[in-house]
FIDRENFI-857645 format. One record per atom (N, C-alpha, C): residue in one letter; x, y, z; atom name. Coordinates in Angstrom, 2 decimals, padded with zeros to 5 digits, m for minus. Example, Ala and Ser with C-alpha at 12.3 -4.5 7.8 and 13.67 -1.06 7.14 Angstrom:
2
rest|u|v|w|atom
A|013.19|m005.69|007.80|N .
A|012.30|m004.50|007.80|CA .
A|013.20|m003.30|007.80|C .
S|012.85|m002.25|007.08|N .
S|013.67|m001.06|007.14|CA .
S|012.90|000.03|007.87|C .
//
This chain:
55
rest|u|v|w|atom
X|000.82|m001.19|000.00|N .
X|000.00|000.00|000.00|CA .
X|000.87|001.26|000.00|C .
X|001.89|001.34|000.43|N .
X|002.80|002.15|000.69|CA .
X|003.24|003.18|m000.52|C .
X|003.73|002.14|m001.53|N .
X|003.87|002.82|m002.57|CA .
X|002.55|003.47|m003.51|C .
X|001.60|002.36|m003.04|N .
X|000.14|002.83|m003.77|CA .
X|000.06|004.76|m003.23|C .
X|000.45|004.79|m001.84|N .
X|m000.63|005.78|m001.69|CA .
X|000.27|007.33|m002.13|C .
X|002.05|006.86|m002.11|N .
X|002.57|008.16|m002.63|CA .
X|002.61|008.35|m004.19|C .
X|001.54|007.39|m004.93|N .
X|000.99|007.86|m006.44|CA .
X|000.08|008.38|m006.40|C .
X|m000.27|008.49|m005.24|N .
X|m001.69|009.26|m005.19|CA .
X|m001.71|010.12|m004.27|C .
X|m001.24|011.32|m003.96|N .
X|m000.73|011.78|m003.01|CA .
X|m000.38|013.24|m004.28|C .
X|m001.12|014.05|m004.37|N .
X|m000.81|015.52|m005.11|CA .
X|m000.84|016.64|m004.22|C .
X|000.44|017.63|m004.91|N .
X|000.51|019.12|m004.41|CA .
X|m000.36|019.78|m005.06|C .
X|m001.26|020.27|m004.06|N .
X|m002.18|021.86|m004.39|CA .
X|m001.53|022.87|m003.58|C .
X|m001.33|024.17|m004.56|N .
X|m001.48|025.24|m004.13|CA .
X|m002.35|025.71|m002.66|C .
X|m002.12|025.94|m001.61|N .
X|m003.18|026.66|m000.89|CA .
X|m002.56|027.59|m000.01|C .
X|m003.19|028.69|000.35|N .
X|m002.86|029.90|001.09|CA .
X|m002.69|029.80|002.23|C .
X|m001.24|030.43|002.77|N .
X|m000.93|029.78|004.22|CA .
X|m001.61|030.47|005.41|C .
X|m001.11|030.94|006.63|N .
X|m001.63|031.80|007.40|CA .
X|m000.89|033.30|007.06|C .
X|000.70|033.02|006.21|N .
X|001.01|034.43|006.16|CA .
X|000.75|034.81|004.85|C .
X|m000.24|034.39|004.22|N .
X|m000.94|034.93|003.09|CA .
X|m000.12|034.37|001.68|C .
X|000.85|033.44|001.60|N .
X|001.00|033.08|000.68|CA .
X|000.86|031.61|m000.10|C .
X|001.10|031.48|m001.42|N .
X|000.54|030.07|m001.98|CA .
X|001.54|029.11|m001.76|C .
X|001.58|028.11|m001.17|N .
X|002.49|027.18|m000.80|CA .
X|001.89|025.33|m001.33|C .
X|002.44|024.63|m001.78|N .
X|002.31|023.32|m001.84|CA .
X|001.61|022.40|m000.70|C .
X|000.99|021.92|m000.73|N .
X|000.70|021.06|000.19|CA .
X|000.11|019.88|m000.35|C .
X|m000.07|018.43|000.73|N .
X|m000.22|017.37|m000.06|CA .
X|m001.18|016.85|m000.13|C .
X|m002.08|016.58|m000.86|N .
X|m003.38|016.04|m000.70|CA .
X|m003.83|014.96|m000.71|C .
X|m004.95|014.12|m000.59|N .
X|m005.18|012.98|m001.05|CA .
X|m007.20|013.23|m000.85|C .
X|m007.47|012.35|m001.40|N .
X|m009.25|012.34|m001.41|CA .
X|m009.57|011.75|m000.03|C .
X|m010.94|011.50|m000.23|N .
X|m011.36|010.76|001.23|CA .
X|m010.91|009.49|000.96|C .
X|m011.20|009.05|000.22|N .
X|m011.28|007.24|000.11|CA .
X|m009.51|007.24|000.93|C .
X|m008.89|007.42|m000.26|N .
X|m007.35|007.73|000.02|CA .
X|m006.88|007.87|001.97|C .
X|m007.33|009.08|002.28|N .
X|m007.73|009.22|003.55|CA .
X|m007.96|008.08|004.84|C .
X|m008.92|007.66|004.79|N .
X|m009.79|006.92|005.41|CA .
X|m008.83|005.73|005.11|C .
X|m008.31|005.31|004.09|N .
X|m007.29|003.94|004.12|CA .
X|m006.20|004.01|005.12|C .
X|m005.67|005.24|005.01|N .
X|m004.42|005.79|005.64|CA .
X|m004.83|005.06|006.96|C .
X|m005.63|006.03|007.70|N .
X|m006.23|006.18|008.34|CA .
X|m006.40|004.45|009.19|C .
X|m006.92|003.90|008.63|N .
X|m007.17|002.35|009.36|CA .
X|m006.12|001.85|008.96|C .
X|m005.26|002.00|007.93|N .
X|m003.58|001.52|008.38|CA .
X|m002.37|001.63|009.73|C .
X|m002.83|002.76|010.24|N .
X|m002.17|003.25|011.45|CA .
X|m001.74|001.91|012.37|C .
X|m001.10|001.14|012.94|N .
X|m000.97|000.72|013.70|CA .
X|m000.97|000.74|015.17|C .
X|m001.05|001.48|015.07|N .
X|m000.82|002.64|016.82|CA .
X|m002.22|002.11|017.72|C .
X|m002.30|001.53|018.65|N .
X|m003.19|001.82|020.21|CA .
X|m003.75|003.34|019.85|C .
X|m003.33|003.92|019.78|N .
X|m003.82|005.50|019.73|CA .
X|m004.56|005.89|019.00|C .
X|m004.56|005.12|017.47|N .
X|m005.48|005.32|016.70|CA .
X|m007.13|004.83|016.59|C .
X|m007.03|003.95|017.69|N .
X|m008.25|003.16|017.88|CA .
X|m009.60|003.77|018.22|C .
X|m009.65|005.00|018.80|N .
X|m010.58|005.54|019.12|CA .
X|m011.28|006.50|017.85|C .
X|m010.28|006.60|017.29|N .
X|m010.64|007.63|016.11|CA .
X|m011.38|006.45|015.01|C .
X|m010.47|005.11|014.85|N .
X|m011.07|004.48|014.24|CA .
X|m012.33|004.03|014.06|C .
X|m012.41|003.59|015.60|N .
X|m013.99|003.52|016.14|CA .
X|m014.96|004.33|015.76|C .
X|m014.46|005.58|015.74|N .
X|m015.30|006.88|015.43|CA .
X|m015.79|006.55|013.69|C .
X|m014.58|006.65|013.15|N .
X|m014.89|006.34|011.69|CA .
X|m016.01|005.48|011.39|C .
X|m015.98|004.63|012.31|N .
X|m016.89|003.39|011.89|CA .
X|m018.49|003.79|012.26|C .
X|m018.50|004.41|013.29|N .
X|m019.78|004.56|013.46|CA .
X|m020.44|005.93|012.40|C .
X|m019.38|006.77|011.97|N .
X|m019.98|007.69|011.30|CA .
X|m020.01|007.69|009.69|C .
X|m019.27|006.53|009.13|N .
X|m018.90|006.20|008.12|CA .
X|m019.81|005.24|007.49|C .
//
């Protein structure tokens, strides 16, 4: 998955807090939400949980 997700993984333009256009990295929801339940971490579990019930 690893490599899957830095092909999918684009710089947009967006405006920072000191007013200028800077790169940043994006990905969609789907994209997202994979990441997301990849985490391995204890820590992530609660959020996961969350996902699930609102997802």
């Amino acid at each position: 998955m690893e490599g899957e997700v830095y092909e999918k993984i684009v710089q947009v333009k967006m405006i920072s807090k000191d007013g200028k256009q800077r790169l940043t990295d994006v990905v969609n929801t789907t994209l997202l939400l994979r990441l997301i339940q990849s985490i391995p971490s204890p820590k992530a579990e609660p959020f996961k949980m969350w996902l699930a019930q609102v997802g």
